[in-house]
C-alpha positions, 0 to 999 in steps of 0.5 A: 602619396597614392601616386608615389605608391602606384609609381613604386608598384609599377617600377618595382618588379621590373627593376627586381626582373632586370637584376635576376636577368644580369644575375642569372647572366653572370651565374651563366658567364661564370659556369661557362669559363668554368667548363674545362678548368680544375675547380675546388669542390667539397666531398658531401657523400659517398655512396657505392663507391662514388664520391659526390661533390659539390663545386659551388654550381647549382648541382653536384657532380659523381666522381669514382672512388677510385680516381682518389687512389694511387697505384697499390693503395687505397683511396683516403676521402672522407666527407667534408674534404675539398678536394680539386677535379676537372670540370668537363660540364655544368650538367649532364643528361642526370642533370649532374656536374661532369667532374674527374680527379684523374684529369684534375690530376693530370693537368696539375701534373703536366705544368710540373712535368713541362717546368722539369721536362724544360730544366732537364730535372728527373720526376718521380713515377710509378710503372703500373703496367704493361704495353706493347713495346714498353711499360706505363708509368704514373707520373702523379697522375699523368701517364708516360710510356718507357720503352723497353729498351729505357728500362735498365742499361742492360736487357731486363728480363723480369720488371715484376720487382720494379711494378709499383715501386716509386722511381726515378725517370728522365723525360725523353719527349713530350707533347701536350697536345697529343698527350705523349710523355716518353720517359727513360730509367736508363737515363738516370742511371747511367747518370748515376753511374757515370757519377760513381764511376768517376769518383770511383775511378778517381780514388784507384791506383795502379797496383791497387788490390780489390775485390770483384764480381764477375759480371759478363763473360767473353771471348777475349776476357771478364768484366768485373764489377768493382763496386759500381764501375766495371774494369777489364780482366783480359784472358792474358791476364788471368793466369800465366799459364794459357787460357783458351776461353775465361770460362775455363776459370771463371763464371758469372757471379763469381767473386775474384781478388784482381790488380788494377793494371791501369787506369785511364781517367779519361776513357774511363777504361781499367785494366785488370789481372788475376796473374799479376797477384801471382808468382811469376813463372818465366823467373828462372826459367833459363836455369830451369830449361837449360839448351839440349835438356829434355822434358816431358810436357802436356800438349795445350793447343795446336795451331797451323804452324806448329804445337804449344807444349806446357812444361809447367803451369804457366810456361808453354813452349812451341814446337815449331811444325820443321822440328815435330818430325825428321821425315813427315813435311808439310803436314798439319801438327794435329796430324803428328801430336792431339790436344792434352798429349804428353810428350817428351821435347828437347829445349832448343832455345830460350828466349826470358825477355820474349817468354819465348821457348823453342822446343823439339819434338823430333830430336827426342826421336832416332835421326833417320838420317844419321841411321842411314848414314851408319848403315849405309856409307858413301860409295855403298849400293841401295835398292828403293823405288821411285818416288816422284819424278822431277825437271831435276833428277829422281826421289827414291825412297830409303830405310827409315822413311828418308828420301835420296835424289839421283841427279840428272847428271848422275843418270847415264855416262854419255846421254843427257839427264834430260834424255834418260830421265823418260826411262824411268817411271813413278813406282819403279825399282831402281839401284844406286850408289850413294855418293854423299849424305849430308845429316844436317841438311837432310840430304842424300845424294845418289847415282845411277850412272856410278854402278857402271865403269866411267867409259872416260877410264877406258881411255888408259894413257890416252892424251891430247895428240893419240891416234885412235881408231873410233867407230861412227855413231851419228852423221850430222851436216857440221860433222860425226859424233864416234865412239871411242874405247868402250863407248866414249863419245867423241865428236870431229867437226866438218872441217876436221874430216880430211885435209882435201876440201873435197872430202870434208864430206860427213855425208861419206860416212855411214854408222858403224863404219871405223877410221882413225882420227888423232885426239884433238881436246879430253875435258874430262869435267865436261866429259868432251872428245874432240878429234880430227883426221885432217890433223892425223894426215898432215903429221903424216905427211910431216912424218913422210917429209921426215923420212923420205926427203924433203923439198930442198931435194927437188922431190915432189911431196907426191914422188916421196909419198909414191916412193914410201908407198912402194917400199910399203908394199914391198916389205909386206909382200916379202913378209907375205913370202916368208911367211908362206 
């Protein structure tokens, strides 16, 4: 017995050391794998703002009231709650358990966000704060960031509504390791919107009547709100008569009654009109403005080429800039009429299939041409001063602000156009006849030339075969130009100068000198002499033959002249006599 007993004493608390040693081993194990996970523990007190909290370790942990608040409310934690936090460490410095509600959160928050980040499903969150570039966001205790721009589908000035308001997001990125969650608003509700433009879109009809909110404006029309889907309300159709800008009509906020126009399901896209609810003006119009009337009508915009007039709401016509004035061309309209001008116009043309009127300005005003045409007849003589020189004639300026042109060939009788143009000069003061005037084409054609007597009429009864005394003009090496009568110009070729070779000679005469010639050619249209002496001395010679003889006799050509010439000079030296 005794030895049995001392065997006992001495096993004994060696065995009882090795299970404290494997107990304490496994107390230890256990902490450890503890480290870094979320434990349950139970709220044994609280003090200055302090939850502690008992996880089954050998100490207890301090964990901030605040941790077991959520954002705009109050923490609601009483003693004996299990509640579940992070385990950072066994024991601190204090000897305290270092445990967080905010991580335990936190991590219980990531595992859900991962699964609906994975199944693209939308999460609940709170915006709770402000940082650069976006917002902080609650996501039951993780913390995303929304960028600005994902706030709302349009720019928002003011989040203040939004601050503390549970709302929905979609994840756009996260990443666990760096504990980054991006997280939209816009997403979701451009979704919704997609959702609701669709049915909406689905249940309108063309000619359908709604009532919207006037949502943005710009240059080219409205949006309208319809009740969760926009449409369109372009400028053209918000009144039949002309809108420069919607704002004229329309502000933002302002409800209107529209038309949908059309639908397209698969843009999504509506049009809509304001007019179209409206009468339309262009019904009639034809009876309303017949050709030639006139109106009186309001200027309501001007443009390069012409002027748009409103004769009544909705109907414009346009004046074109070639019927503003009879006088005034190639000058900007706004130089002739101004913006919201009243002014009196003349219907030209109709046009109800176009919405087209052509109206007049100018035919409302006295023709200038017609009053220069009453006051001044062709072949009646005028006085006004050059106004531009051209390669083609002169433009004098007339009564009544009309211009007439003086053709080159209507300049001078003989010389070239191109020769006596030099003459004149920009500015000077000329007269001229008026030879034709033409109303509808505005033309008026004068002539300088026309004051004086045509030298052509000078030439009385003279025709192709007349013998002419001419005096020379100009000597040339093909031949002379001569003046004939009161100065009409004639011209004998070279070969036409003398019947003798020897003398077809220009170069024998001299300017001024006369001799006789015979008319050869009178175009009067080309206003053209032609001459010759070669042809006067041969008719002379065949008058000769005539007279005195002929070749049959055996009489030379030289003997019968001879002879003439002797009985020439006889008979005038005996007239001589007698006269003396």
């Amino acid at each position: 017995m005794a030895k049995s007993s001392v065997a006992r004493a001495e096993t004994g608390p060696s065995a009882d050391t090795e299970n404290f040693a494997a107990l304490l081993e496994e107390s230890f194990t256990t902490a450890n794998t503890m480290e870094g996970t979320v434990v349950k523990g139970v709220v044994v007190g609280i003090e200055n703002d302090f939850a502690l909290i008992d996880v089954g370790l050998k100490c207890e942990g301090r964990v901030p009231l605040k941790e077991f608040a959520g954002h705009g409310r109050a923490a609601e934690i009483k003693v004996g709650d299990v509640v579940e936090v992070f385990l950072d460490r066994i024991e601190n410095a204090q000897g305290e358990a270092v445990i967080s509600r905010d991580k335990a959160r936190r991590e219980e928050a990531w595992e859900k966000l991962e699964q609906s980040f994975n199944a693209n499903q939308r999460v609940e969150g709170v915006i709770f704060g402000k940082v650069k570039g976006g917002f902080t966001v609650d996501l039951s205790g993780a913390v995303a960031f929304l960028p600005g721009s994902q706030v709302d589908v349009r720019p928002v000035r003011d989040v203040g509504p939004l601050m503390g308001q549970p709302t929905a997001f979609q994840i756009l990125k996260m990443d666990r390791r760096r504990g980054n969650i991006v997280v939209s608003r816009r997403a979701v509700l451009e979704e919704s919107r997609a959702e609701a433009r669709s049915e909406l879109v689905s249940n309108l009809k063309e000619g359908q009547i709604l009532d919207g909110v006037v949502k943005n404006i710009t240059d080219y029309g409205a949006f309208v709100d319809l009740g969760g889907v926009d449409g369109l309300l372009h400028v053209t159709d918000i009144a039949w008569r002309r809108v420069n800008h919607p704002s004229e009509v329309l502000s933002i906020g302002q409800t209107v009654k529209v038309q949908v126009i059309r639908v397209n399901p698969e843009t999504q896209r509506i049009s809509l009109g304001m007019k179209q609810l409206e009468a339309d003006p262009w019904e009639g119009v034809k009876s309303k403005y017949p050709v030639t009337a006139r109106f009186m009508g309001r200027v309501t915009n001007i443009t390069d080429y012409g002027a748009f007039v409103e004769l009544e709401p909705g109907v414009e016509g346009l004046v074109h800039v070639s019927e503003m004035s009879w006088t005034k061309k190639n000058v900007h309209p706004g130089k002739i009429v101004s913006t919201s001008q009243e002014v009196e116009v003349m219907v030209l043309e109709v046009d109800p299939a176009k919405r087209r009127i052509s109206l007049g300005l100018k035919q409302c005003m006295a023709n200038p041409w017609e009053a220069f045409a009453e006051k001044h007849p062709v072949g009646s003589t005028i006085e006004g001063e050059i106004k531009n020189i051209t390669e083609f004639g002169l433009f004098i300026g007339l009564d009544g602000g009309v211009d007439g042109m003086v053709h080159l060939s209507d300049l001078d009788w003989n010389k070239p156009g191109e020769q006596v143009i030099g003459e004149y000069q920009k500015g000077q003061v000329v007269k001229a006849q008026v030879l034709d005037i033409d109303v509808e084409k505005e033309r008026i054609s004068l002539g300088i030339k026309q004051l004086a007597n045509d030298p052509f009429q000078s030439l009385g009864d003279l025709k192709r075969g007349s013998v002419v005394t001419c005096t020379v003009a100009a000597v040339d090496p093909k031949g002379i130009t001569v003046s004939v009568g009161d100065g009409v110009q004639g011209y004998i070729r070279k070969a036409e100068l003398s019947r003798d070779r020897d003398e077809q000679r220009p170069d024998r005469f001299s300017v001024g000198d006369k001799l006789d010639a015979k008319i050869t050619t009178i175009d009067g249209k080309a206003r053209k002499l032609t001459l010759s002496v070669k042809a006067l001395e041969m008719e002379e010679d065949r008058k000769a033959m005539e007279q005195y003889g002929s070749t049959d006799s055996g009489a030379s050509l030289g003997d019968i002249l001879g002879a003439a010439m002797s009985r020439a000079k006889a008979k005038k030296e005996a007239g001589e006599g007698e006269g003396q």
